[in-house]
N, C-alpha and C positions, 0 to 999 in steps of 0.2 A: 143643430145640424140638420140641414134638409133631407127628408124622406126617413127620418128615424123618429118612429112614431114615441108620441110623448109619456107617453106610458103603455105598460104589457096592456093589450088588448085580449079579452076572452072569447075562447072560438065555442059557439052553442054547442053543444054534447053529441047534437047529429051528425056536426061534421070536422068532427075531432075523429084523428085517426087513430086506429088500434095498433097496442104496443109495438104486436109484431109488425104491424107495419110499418112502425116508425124506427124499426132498428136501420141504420144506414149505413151500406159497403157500395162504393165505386164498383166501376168493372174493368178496371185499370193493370190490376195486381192480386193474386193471388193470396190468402196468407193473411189477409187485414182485420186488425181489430174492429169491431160494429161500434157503431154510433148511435145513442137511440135517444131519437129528437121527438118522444113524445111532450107534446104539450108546451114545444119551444118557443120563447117571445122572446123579442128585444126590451131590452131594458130601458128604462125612464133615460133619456138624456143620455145618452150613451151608444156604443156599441156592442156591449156587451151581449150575449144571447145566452138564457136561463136553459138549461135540461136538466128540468126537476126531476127527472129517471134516470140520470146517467151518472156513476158512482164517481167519484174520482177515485178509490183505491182501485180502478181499472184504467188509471194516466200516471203512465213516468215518463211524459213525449211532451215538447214543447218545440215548436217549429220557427223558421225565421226564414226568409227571404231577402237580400242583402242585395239592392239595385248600386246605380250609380250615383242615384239622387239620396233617395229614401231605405233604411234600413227597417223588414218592419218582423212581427212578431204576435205567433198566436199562442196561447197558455192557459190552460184550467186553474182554477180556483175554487175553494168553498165560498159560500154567500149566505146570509138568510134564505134567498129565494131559491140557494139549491147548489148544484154542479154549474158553472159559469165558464164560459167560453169568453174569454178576455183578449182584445188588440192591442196591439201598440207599434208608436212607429218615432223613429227619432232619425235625424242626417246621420246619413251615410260618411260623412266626416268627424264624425261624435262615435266613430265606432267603439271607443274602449270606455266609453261611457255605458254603449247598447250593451257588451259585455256583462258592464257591471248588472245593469238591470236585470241581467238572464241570472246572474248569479245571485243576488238578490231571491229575486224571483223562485228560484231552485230552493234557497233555504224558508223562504216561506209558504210555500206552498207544496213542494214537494219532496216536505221530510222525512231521512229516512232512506230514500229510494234510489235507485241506480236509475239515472236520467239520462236519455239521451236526447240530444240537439237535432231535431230532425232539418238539413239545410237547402237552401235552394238558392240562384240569380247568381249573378257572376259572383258575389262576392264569400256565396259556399266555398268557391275555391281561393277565393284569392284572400282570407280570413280566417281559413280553414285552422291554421296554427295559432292565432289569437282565440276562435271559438274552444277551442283545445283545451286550454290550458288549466283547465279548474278542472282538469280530468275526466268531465263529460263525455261519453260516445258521440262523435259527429256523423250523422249518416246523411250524406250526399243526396240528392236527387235531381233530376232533369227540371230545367227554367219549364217549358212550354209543356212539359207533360201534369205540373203541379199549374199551372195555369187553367188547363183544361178540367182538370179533378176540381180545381176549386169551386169552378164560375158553375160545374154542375152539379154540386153543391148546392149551391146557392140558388141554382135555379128549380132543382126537383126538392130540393128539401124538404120543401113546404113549411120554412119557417113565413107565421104570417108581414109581410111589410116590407119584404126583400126586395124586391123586384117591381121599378116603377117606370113610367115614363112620364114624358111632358107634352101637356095640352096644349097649344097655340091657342084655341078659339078663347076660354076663359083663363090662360095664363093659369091652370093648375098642375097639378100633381098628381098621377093617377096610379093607383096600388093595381098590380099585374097580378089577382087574385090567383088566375089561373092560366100558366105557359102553354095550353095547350100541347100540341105538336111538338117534341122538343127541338130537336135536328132536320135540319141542318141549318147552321147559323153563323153567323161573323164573329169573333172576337175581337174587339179594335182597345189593346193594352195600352195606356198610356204612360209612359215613366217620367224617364229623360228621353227618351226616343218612341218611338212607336213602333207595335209589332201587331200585324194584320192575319188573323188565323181562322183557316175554316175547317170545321168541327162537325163533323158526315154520323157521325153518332158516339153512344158509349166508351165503348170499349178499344182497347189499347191499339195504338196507329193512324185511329180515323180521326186522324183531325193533320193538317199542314198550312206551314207558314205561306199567304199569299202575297203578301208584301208588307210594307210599312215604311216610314220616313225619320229622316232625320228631323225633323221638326218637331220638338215634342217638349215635354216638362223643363226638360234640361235645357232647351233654345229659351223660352219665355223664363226659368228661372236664371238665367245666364243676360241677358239685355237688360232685365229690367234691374239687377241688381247692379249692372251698370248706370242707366239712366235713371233710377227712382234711390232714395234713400229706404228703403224696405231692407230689412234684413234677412225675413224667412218669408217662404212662399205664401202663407197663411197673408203674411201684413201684404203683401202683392196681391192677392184676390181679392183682401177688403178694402186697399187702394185702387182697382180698379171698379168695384161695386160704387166708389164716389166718382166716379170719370165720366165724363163723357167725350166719346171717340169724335165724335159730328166737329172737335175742335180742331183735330188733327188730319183724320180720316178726309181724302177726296171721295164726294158721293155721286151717286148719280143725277143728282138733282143740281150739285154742285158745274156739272156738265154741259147739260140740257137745260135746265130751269125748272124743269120738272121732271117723271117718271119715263123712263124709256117702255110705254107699256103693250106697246107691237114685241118687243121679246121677255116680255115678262118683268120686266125690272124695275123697281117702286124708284122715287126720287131719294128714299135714305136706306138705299141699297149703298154697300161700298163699294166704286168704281177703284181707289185704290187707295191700299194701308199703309196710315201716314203722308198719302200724298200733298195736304197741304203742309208741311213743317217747309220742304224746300223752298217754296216761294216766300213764306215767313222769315226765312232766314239767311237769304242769299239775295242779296242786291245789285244794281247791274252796273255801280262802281267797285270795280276792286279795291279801293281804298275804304271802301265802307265794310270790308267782311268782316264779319264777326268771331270772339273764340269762342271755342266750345262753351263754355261758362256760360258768354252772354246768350247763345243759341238756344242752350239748356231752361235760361232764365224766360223765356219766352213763350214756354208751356208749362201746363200744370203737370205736375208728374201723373196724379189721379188720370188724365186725359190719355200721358202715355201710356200706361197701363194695361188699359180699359183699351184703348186700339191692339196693342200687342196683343191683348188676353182673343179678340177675337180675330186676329189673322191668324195666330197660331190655330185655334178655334174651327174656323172655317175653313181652312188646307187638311188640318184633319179629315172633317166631316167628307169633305167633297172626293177626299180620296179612299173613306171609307166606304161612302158611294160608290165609287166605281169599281171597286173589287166585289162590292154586293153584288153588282147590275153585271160583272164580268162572269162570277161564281152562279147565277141565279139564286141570290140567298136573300131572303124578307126582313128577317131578324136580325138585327144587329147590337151587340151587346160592347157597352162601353163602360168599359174596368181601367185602373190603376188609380197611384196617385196623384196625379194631375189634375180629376174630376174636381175630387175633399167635398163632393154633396153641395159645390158652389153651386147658385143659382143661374148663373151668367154662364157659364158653362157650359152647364146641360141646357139652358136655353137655346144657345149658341152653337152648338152640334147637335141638336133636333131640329133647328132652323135645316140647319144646310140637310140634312139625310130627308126632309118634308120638302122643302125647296127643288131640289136636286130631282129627285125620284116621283114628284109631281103626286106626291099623297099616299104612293105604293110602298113603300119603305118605311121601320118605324125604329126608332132611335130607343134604347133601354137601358136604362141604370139600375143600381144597386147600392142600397146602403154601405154595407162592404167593399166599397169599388178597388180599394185601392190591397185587399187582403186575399185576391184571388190563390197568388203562389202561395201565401204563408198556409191557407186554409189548406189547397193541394199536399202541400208539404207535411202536415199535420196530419191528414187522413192517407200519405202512404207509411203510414208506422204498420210494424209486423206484428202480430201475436203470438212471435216465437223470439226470445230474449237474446237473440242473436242478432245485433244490428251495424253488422258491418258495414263502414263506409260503402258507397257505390258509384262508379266514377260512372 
């Protein structure tokens, strides 16, 4: 998985931080359990993250986040390496499967103990009576206030390897050692849809939705499982990793002959997505038109893919752009499940935010991208055993 380092890395003794200062509370909510991420790493091949100082006889809280695409889920565990912060995410259509897992989950992990379901995303409510049912406490929480908890999280935590971006010049990957400054900054969440948030600081309020599109996980997982045999989005990303768009895609070279380069624009810049299929497929007798089938037959799905993957992509990017440049905000931080650590991806929306912005603007990911609410959701549990829903 891109950007998760391949095994725990060791931080030198001088700049490893002190207990107390690894104990971790938002500023969100009053009332919360601490977090204490000393000496925390990601784990080998995974996303798991170790806090060998953090008990688990101080977790009876396991969180979920219930979109429209993806259903996902944060959870402690014992391990050899300690106290284990565990993800997991399974369709949003498999719900009574996700159940199962939580109940599962419950009896191996958290025996014994009076558990509640800490819940978030539309389908907190709209699963509310299936999350129920095995008797669990469900305590409700706000989509965009567990969004914001989470991503700052992830950003101040100072787990080492979170927080990356992408190099254009050597096509690398670069570890965001140090967020400096934190705020003020963009959230551009990816799901099924997209939601555009800027986030003025800490504490509770500062942050609002500035826009976002319908164009999102759910558009590109919705076409292509129309037009490609893929079943899950995973086989849709590594079907487009084999594509090439240049098949399908009109460029600008296709245009010109070469670079339109009086306004900036390379020759395999895309002038428009998808635009060669039509002339491939439509002839200028009507007696020659084709059915869908033969139409179909006449590209590689790999090609469709890989075009969709970056129109979606770049509509993104370019309107994430414009609410940076509209908000004056530099940092822009791109979270959900739509990313999954793909390479094309984050290539493909650091393009556009480096392109757009003419070098001032920088595009940033996270191992976690797609666990921002679940994490949120997880760190508003109370320390007082009272956890009534909260609409």
């Amino acid at each position: 998985m891109l950007g998760t380092v391949t095994e725990p890395i060791p931080v030198p003794e001088a700049e490893k931080p002190s207990r107390e200062n690894s104990i971790y509370r938002h500023l969100h909510t009053p009332d919360q359990k601490p977090l204490n991420l000393t000496d925390a790493q990601i784990l080998k091949e995974c996303r798991s993250i170790v806090l060998p100082f953090h008990s688990m006889d101080d977790v009876n809280e396991l969180s979920v986040d219930i979109g429209g695409s993806l259903a996902k889920m944060v959870y402690f565990s014992n391990t050899e390496q300690g106290c284990t912060l565990n993800f997991y995410c399974l369709e949003t259509n498999k719900i009574n499967e996700f159940v199962e897992k939580i109940e599962n989950i419950v009896r191996e992990n958290y025996k014994d103990k009076e558990v509640t379901i800490i819940a978030t995303g539309g389908g907190a409510h709209k699963y509310y009576d299936l999350l129920s049912r095995s008797g669990l406490v469900v305590q409700k929480e706000d989509e965009m206030q567990c969004l914001i908890i989470g991503l700052d999280f992830f950003i101040t935590g100072g787990i080492p390897n979170e927080v990356f971006y992408y190099q254009a010049d050597d096509a690398s990957f670069v570890t965001e050692e140090s967020v400096g400054e934190v705020y003020p900054y963009l959230l551009v969440n990816i799901g099924s849809g997209v939601s555009m948030v800027k986030v003025t600081g800490p504490k509770e309020g500062n942050f609002e939705r500035v826009g976002g599109s319908s164009l999102g996980g759910g558009t590109l997982w919705g076409l292509l499982s129309i037009l490609t045999d893929a079943n899950t989005f995973d086989e849709m990303l590594e079907m487009a990793t084999r594509g090439n768009n240049e098949n399908v895609d009109l460029l600008v070279g296709d245009i010109y002959g070469t670079g339109y380069n009086k306004i900036g624009l390379k020759a395999n810049h895309i002038a428009s997505s998808m635009g060669k299929v039509f002339k491939e497929v439509v002839s200028g007798d009507v007696e020659d038109t084709l059915t869908r089938e033969e139409r179909l037959s006449k590209f590689k799905q790999e090609d469709i893919a890989q075009s969709l993957l970056y129109a979606v992509s770049y509509n993104i990017g370019q309107i994430a752009y414009l609410q940076a440049q509209r908000h004056e905000l530099k940092k822009i931080y791109f979270a959900g499940s739509y990313i999954r650590n793909h390479i094309q991806t984050i290539r493909t929306l650091s393009f556009a935010i480096e392109f757009w912005s003419k070098g001032e603007k920088r595009a940033y990911f996270l191992n976690h991208e797609g666990y921002l609410g679940a994490m949120g959701a997880f760190l508003l549990r109370r320390e007082s055993s009272n956890c009534s829903s909260s609409e």
